[in-house]
Structure formats: C-alpha cells, structure tokens
C-alpha positions as CSV (number, residue, x, y, z in Angstrom):
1,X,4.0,-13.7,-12.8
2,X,5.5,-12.5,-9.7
3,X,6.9,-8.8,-8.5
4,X,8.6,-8.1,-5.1
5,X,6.8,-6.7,-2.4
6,X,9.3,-3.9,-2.1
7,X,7.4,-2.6,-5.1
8,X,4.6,-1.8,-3.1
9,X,5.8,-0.4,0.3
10,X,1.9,-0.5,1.8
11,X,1.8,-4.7,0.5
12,X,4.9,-4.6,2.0
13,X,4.0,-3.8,5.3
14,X,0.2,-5.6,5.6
15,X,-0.1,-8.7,7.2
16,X,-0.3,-11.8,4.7
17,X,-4.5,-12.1,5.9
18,X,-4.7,-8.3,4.5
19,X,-3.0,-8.3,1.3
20,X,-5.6,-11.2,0.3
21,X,-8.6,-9.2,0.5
22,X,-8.7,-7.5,-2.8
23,X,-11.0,-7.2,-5.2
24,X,-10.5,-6.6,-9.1
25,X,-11.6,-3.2,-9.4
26,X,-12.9,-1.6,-12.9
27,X,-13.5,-5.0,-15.0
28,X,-10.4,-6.4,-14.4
29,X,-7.6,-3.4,-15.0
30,X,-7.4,-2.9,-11.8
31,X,-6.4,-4.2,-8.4
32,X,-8.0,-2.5,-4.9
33,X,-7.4,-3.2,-1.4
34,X,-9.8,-1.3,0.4
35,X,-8.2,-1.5,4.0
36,X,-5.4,-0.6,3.2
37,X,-5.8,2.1,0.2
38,X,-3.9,1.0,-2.1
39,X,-4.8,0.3,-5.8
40,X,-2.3,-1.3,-8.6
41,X,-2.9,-0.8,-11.9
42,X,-2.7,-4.4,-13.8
43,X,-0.8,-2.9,-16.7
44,X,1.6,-1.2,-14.4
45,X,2.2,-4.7,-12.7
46,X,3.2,-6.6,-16.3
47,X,5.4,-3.6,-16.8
48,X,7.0,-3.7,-13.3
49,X,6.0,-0.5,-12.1
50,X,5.7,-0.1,-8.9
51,X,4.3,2.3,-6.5
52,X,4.7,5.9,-8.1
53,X,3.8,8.0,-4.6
54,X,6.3,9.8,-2.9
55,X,7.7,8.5,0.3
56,X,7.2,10.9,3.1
C-alpha cells in the first residue's frame, strides 16, 4: 500500500531520516511521529484520507 506524500504536508516536508522514526501508537490504529507532531490514523490511510487540518 502506498499514498502520496502530498497527503500529509508535515511527511511532506521532513527529511527521509525523520519520517522513519515512528512508532505505532494505540495497539496498532495508529501511526505517531513525535518530532514532528503528526499522527495518521491507520484507517484513514486505507481509505486515503489525508491530513484533515487547515492550512494556515
């Protein structure tokens, strides 16, 4: 399974050496990068949602 990047504007813009330090956050239905604050749902990914915040 793959989804762009552009999905994810803060994934977007991380370096390649931060976007793999992630954990699986609440028993596997979620996704968390810690240094960069972002969190994916896992359901939301097989769906193809992507980042719901508002760009400011």
């Amino acid at each position: 399974m793959s989804v762009p990047l552009a999905y994810f504007p803060r994934l977007l813009n991380a370096t390649p050496a931060q976007r793999e330090k992630f954990i699986l956050s609440g028993n596997g239905v979620g996704i968390h990068w810690d240094e960069l604050d972002e969190d994916i749902s896992v359901e939301n990914l097989i769906l193809g949602i992507g980042d719901l915040t508002s760009a400011k």
